[in-house]
N, CA, C and O atoms as a GROMACS GRO file, in nm:
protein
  468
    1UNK      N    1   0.084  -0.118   0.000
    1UNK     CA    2   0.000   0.000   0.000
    1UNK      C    3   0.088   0.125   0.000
    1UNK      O    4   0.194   0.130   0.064
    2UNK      N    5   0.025   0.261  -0.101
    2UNK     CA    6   0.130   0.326  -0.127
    2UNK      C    7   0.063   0.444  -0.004
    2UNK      O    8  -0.052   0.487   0.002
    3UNK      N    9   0.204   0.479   0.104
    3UNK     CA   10   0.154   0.601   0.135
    3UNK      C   11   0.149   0.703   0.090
    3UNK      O   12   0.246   0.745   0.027
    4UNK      N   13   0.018   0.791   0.111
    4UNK     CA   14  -0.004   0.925   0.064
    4UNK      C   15   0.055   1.040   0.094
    4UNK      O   16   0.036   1.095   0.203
    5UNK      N   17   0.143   1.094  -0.009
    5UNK     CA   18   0.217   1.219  -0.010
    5UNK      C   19   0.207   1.313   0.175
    5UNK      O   20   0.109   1.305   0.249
    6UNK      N   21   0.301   1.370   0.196
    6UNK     CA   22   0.259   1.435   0.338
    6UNK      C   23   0.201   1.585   0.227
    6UNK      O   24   0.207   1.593   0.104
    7UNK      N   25   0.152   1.681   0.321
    7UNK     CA   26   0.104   1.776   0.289
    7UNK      C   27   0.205   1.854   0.249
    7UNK      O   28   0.192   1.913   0.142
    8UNK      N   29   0.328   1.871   0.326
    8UNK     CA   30   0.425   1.917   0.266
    8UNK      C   31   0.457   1.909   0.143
    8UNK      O   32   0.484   2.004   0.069
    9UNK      N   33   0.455   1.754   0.105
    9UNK     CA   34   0.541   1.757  -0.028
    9UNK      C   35   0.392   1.769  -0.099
    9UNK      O   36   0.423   1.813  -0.210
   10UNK      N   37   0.288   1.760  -0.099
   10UNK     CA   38   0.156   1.801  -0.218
   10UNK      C   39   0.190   1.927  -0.203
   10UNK      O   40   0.223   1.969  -0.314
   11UNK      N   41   0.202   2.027  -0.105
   11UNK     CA   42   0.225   2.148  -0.107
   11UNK      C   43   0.324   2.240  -0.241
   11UNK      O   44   0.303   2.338  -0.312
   12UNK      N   45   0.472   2.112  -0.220
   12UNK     CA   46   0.590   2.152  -0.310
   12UNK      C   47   0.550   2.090  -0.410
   12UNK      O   48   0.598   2.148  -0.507
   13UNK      N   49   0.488   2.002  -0.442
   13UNK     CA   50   0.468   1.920  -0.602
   13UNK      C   51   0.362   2.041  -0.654
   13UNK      O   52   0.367   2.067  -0.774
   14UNK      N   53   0.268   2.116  -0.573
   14UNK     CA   54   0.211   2.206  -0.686
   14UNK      C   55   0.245   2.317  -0.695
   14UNK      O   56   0.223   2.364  -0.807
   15UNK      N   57   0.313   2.412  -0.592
   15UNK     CA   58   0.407   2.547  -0.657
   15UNK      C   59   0.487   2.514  -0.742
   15UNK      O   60   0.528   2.600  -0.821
   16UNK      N   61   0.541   2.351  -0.753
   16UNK     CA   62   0.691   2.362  -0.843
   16UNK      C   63   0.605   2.359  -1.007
   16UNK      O   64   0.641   2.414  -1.111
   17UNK      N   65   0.507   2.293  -0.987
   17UNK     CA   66   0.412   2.279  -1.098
   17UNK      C   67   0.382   2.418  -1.206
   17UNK      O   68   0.392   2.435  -1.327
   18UNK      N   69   0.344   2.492  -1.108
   18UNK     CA   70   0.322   2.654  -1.166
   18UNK      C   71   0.439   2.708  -1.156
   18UNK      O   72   0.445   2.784  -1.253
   19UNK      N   73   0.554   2.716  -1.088
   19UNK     CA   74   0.652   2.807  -1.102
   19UNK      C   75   0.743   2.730  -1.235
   19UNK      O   76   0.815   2.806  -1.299
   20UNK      N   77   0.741   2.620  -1.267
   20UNK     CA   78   0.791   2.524  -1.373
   20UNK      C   79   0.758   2.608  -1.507
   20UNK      O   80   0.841   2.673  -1.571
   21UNK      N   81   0.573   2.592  -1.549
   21UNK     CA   82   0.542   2.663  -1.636
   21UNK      C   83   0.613   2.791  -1.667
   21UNK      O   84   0.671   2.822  -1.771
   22UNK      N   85   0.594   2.871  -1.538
   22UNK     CA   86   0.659   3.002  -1.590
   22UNK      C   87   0.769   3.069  -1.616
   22UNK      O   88   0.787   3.182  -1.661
   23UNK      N   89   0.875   2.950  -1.567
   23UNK     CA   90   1.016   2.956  -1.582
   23UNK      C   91   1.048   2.913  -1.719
   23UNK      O   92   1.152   2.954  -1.771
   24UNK      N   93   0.936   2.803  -1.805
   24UNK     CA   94   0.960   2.769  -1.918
   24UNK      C   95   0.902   2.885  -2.024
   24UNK      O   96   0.936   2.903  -2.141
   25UNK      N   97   0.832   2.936  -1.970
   25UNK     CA   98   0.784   3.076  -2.060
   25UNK      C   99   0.888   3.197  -2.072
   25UNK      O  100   0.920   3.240  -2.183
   26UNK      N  101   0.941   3.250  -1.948
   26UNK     CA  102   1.065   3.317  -1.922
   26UNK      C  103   1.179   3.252  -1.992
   26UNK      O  104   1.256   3.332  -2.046
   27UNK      N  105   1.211   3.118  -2.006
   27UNK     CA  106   1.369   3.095  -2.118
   27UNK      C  107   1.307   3.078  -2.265
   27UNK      O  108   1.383   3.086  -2.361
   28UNK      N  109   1.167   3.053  -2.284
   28UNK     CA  110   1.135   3.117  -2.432
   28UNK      C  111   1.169   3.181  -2.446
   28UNK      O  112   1.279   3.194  -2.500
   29UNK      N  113   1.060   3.312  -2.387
   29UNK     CA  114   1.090   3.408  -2.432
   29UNK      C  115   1.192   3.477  -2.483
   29UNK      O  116   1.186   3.552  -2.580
   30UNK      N  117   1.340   3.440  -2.383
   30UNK     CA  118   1.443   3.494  -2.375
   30UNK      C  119   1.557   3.452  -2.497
   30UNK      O  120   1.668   3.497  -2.526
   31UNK      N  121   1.480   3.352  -2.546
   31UNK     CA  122   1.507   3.298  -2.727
   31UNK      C  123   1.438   3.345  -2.855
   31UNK      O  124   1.387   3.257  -2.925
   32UNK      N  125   1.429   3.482  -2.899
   32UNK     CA  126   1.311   3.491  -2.996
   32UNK      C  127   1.356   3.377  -3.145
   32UNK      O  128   1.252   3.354  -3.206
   33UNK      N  129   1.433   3.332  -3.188
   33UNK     CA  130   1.428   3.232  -3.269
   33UNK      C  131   1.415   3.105  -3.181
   33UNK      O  132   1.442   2.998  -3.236
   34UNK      N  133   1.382   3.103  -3.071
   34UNK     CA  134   1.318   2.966  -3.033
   34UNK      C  135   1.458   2.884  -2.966
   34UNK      O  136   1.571   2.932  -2.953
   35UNK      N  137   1.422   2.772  -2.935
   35UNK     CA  138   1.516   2.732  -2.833
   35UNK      C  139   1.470   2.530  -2.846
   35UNK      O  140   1.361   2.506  -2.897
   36UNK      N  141   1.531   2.445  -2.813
   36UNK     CA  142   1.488   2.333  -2.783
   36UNK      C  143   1.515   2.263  -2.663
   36UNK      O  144   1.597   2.293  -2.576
   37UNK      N  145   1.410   2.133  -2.669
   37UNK     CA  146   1.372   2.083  -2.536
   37UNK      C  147   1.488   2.058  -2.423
   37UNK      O  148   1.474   2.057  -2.300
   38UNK      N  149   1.625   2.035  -2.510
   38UNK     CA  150   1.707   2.043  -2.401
   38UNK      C  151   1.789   2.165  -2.359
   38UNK      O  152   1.859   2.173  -2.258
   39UNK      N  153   1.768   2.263  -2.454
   39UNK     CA  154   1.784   2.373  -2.374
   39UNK      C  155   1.744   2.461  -2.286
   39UNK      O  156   1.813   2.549  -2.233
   40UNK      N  157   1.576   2.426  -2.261
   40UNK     CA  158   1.521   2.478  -2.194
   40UNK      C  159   1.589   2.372  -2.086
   40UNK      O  160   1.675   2.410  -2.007
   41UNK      N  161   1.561   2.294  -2.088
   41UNK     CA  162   1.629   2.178  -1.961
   41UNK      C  163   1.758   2.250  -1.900
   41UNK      O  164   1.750   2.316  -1.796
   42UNK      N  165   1.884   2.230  -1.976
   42UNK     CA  166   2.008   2.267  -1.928
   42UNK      C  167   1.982   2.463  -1.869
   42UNK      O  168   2.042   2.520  -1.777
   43UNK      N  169   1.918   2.497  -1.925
   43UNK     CA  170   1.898   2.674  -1.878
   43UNK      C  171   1.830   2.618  -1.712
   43UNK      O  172   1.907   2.595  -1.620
   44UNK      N  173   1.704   2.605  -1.699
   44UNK     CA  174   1.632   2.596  -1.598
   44UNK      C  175   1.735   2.525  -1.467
   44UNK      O  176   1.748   2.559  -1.349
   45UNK      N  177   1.791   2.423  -1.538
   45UNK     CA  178   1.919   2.398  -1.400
   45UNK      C  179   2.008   2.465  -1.386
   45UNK      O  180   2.049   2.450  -1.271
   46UNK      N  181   2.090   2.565  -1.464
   46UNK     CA  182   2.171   2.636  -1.469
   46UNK      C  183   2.170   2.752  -1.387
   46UNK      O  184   2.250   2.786  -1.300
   47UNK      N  185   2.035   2.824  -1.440
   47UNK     CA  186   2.038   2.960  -1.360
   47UNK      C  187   1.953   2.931  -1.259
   47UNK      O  188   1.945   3.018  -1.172
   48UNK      N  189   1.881   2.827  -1.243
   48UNK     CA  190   1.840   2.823  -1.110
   48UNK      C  191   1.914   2.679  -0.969
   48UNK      O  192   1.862   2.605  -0.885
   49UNK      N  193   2.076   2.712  -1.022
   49UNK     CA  194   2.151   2.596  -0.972
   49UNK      C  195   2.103   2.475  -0.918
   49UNK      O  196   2.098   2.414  -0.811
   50UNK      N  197   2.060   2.463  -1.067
   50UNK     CA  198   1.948   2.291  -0.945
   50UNK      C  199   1.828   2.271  -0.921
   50UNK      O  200   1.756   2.176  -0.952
   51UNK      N  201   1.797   2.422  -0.827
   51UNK     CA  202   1.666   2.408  -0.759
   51UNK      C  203   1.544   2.339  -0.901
   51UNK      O  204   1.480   2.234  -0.885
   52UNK      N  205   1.537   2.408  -1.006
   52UNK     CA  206   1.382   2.360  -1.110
   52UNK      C  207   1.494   2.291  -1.186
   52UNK      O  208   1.535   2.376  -1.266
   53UNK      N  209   1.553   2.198  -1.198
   53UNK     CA  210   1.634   2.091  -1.239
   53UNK      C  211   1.546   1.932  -1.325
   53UNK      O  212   1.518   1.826  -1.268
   54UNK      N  213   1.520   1.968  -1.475
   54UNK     CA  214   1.393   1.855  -1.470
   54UNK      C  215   1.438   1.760  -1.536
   54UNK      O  216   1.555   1.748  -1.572
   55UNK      N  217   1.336   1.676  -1.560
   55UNK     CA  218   1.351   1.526  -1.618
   55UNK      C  219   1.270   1.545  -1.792
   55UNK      O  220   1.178   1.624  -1.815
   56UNK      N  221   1.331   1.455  -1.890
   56UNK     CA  222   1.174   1.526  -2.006
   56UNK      C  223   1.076   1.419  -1.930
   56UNK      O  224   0.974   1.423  -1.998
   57UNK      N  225   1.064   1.362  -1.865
   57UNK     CA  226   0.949   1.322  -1.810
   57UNK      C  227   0.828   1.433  -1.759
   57UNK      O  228   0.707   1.416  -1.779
   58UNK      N  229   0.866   1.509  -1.714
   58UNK     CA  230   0.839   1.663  -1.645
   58UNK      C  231   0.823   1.772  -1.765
   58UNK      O  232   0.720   1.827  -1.804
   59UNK      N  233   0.976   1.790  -1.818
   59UNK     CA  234   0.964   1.913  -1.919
   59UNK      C  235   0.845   1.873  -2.013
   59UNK      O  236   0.738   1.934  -2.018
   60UNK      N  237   0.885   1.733  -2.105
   60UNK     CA  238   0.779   1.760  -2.224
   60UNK      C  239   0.640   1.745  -2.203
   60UNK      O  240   0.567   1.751  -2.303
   61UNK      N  241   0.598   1.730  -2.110
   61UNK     CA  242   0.403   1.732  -2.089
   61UNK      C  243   0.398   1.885  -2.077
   61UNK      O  244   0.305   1.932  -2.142
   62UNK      N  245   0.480   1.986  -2.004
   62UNK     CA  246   0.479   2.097  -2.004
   62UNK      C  247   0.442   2.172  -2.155
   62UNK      O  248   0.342   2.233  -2.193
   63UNK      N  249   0.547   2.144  -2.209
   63UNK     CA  250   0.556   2.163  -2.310
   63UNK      C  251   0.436   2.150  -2.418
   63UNK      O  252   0.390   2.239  -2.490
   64UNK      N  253   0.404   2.027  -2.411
   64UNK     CA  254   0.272   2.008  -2.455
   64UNK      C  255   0.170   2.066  -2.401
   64UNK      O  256   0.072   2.055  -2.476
   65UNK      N  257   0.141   2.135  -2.286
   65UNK     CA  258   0.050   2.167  -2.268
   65UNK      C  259   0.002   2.318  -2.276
   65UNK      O  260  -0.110   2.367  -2.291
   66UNK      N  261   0.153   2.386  -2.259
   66UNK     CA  262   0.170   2.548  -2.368
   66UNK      C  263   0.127   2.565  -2.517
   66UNK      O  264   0.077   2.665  -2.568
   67UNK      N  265   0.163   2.418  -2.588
   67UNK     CA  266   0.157   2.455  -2.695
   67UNK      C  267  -0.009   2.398  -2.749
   67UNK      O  268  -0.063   2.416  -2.858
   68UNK      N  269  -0.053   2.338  -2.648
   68UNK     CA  270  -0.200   2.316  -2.655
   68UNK      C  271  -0.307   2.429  -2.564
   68UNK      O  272  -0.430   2.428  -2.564
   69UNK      N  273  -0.200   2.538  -2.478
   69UNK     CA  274  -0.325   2.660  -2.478
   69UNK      C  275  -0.241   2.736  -2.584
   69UNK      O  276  -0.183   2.832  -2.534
   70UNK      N  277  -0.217   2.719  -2.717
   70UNK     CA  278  -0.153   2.846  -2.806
   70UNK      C  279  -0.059   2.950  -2.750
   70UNK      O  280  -0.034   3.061  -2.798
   71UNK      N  281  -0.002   2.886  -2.624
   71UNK     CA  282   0.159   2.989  -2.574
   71UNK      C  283   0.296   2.965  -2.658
   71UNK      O  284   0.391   3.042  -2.674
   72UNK      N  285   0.279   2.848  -2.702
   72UNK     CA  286   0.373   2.791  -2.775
   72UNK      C  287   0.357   2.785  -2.947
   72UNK      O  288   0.249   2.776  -3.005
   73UNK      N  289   0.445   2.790  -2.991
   73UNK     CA  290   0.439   2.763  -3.102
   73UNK      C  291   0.556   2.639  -3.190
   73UNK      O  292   0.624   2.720  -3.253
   74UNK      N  293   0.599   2.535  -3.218
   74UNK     CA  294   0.685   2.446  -3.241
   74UNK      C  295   0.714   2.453  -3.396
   74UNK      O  296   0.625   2.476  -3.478
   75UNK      N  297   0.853   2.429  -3.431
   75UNK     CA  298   0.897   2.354  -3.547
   75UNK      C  299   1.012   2.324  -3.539
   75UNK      O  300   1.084   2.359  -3.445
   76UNK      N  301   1.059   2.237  -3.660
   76UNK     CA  302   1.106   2.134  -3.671
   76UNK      C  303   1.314   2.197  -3.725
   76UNK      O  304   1.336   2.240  -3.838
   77UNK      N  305   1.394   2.189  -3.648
   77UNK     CA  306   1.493   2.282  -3.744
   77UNK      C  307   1.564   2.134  -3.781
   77UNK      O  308   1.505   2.029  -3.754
   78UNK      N  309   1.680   2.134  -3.838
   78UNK     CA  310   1.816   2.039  -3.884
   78UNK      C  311   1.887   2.051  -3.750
   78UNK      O  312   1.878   2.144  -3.670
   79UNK      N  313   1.963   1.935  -3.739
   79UNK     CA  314   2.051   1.943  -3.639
   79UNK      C  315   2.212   1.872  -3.712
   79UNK      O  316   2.224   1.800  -3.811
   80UNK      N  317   2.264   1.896  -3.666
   80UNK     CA  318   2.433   1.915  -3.767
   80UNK      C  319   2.469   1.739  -3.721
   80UNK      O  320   2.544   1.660  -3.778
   81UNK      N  321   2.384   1.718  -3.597
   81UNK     CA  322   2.473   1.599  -3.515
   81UNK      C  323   2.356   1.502  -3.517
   81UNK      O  324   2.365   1.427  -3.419
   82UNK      N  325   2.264   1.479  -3.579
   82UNK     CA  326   2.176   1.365  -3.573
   82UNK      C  327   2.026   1.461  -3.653
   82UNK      O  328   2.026   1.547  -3.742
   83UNK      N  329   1.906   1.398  -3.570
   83UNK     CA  330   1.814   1.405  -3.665
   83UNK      C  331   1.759   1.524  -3.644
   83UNK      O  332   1.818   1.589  -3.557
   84UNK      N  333   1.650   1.587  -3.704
   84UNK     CA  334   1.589   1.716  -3.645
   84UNK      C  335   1.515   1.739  -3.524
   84UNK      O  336   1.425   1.661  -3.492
   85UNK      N  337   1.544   1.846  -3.448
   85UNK     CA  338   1.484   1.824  -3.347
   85UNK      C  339   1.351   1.982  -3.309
   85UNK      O  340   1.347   2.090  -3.367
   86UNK      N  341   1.288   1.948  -3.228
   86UNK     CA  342   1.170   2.072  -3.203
   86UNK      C  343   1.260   2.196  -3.130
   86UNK      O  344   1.359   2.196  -3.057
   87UNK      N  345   1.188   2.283  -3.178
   87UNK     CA  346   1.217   2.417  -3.126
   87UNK      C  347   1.085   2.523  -3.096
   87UNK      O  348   1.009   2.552  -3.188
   88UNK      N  349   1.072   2.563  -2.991
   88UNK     CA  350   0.970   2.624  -2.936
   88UNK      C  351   1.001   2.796  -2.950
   88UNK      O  352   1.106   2.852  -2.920
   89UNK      N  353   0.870   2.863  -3.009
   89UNK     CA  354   0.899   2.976  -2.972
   89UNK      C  355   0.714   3.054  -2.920
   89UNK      O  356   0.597   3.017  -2.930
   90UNK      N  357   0.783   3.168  -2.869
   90UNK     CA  358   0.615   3.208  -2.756
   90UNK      C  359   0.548   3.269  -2.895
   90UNK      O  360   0.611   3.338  -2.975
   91UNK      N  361   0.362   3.218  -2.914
   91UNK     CA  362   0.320   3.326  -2.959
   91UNK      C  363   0.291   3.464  -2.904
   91UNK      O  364   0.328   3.523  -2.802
   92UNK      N  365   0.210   3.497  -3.008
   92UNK     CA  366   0.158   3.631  -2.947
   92UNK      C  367   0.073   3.638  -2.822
   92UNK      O  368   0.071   3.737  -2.748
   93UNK      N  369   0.013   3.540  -2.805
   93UNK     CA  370  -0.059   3.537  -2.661
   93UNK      C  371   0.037   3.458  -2.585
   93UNK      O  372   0.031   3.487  -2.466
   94UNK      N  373   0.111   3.379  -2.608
   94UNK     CA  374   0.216   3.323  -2.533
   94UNK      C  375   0.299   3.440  -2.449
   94UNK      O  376   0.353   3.428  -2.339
   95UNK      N  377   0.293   3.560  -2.536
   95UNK     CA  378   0.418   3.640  -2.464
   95UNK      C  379   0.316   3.709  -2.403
   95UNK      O  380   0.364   3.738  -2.293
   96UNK      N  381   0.188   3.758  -2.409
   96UNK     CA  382   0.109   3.851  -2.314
   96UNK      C  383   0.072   3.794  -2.215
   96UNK      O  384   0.039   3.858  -2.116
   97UNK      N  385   0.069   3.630  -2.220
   97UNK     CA  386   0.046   3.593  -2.092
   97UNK      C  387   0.172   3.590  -2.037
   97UNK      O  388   0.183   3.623  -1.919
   98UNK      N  389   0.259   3.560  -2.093
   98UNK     CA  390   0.417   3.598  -2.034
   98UNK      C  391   0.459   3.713  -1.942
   98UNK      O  392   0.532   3.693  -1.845
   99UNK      N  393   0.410   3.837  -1.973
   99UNK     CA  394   0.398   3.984  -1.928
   99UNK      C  395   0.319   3.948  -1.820
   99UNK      O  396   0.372   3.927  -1.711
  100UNK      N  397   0.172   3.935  -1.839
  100UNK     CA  398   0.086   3.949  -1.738
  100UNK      C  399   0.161   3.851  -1.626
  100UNK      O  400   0.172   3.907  -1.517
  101UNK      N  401   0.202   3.748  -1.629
  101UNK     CA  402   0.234   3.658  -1.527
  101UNK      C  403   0.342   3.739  -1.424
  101UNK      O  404   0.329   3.762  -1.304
  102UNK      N  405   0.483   3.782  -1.538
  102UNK     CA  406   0.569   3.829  -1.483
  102UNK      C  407   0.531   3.925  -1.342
  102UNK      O  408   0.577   3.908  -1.229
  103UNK      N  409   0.434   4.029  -1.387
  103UNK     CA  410   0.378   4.120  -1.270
  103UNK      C  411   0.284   4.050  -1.165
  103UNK      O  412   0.275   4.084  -1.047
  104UNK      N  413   0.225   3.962  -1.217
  104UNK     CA  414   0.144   3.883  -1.075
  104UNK      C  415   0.240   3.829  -1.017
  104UNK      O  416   0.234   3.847  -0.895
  105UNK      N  417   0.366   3.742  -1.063
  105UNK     CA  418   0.434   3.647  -0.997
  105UNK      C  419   0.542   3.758  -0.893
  105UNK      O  420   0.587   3.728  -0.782
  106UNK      N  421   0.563   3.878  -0.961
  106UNK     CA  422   0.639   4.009  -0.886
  106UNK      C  423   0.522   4.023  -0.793
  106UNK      O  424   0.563   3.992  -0.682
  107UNK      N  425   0.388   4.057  -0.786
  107UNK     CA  426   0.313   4.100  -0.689
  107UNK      C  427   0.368   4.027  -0.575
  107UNK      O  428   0.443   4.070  -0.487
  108UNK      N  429   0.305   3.874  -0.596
  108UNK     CA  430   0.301   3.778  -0.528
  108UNK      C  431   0.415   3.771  -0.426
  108UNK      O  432   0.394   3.795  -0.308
  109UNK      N  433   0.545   3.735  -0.477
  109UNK     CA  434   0.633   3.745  -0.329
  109UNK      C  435   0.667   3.888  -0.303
  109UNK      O  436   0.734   3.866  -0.202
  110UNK      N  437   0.672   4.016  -0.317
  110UNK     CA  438   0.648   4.082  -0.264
  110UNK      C  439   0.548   4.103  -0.225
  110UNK      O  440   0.532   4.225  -0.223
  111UNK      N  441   0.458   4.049  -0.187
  111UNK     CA  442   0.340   4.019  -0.039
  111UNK      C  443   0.396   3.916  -0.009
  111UNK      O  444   0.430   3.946   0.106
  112UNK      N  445   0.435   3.807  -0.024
  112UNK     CA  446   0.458   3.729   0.088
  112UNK      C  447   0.572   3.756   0.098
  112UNK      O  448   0.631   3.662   0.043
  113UNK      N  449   0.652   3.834   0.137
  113UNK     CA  450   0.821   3.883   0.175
  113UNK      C  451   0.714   3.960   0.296
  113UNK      O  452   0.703   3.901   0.403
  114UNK      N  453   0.636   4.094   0.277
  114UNK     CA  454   0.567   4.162   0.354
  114UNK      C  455   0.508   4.074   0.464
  114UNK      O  456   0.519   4.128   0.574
  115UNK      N  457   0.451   3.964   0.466
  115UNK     CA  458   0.382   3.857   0.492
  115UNK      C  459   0.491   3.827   0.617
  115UNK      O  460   0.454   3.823   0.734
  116UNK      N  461   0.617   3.807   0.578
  116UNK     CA  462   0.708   3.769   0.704
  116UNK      C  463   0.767   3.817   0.817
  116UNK      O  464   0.834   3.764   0.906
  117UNK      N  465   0.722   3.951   0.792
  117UNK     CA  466   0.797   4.146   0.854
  117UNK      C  467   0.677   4.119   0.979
  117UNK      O  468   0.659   4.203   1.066
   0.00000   0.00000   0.00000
């Protein structure tokens, strides 16, 4: 019988969930010719030393699921060292929800920074 998650970790399995998304919207963006699945991978561990560190078990459902609300947009480039691989870039509503997030996700811990004073 499998035990059930403590509250703690349901707690961390769903901020990492949403802060995941928006960290993958933020290294789009930060590619306007687009970027691929393992670069978003190697970026997200990089600048966040570890901490959002993923598996494509993790990344590509993400992925799929940007590019199934129209945040994403995919194609196909050449690769010099094997076969072609996907490259993601934000649409136009991809990047406005990009914006809008940026300022809620700024609201957000500045209230909870306030939250600790």
């Amino acid at each position: 019988m499998e035990k059930e998650p403590s509250f703690e970790d349901s707690w961390k399995i769903e901020i990492r969930r949403g802060i995941l998304q928006y960290a993958v919207l933020a290294i789009v963006n930060r590619h306007e010719k687009g970027i691929h699945g393992y670069g978003i991978a190697r970026e997200l561990e990089e600048k966040t030393d570890g901490l959002l560190q993923v598996k494509e078990g993790t990344l590509y459902p993400i992925l799929h699921r940007l590019r199934k609300e129209r945040l994403l947009n995919v194609h196909s480039e050449k690769s010099e060292s094997g076969p072609s691989r996907k490259v993601y870039v934000l649409t136009g509503e991809g990047d406005r929800v990009f914006r809008q997030l940026t300022v809620l996700v700024g609201d957000i811990f500045e209230k909870l920074e306030a939250l600790k004073k």
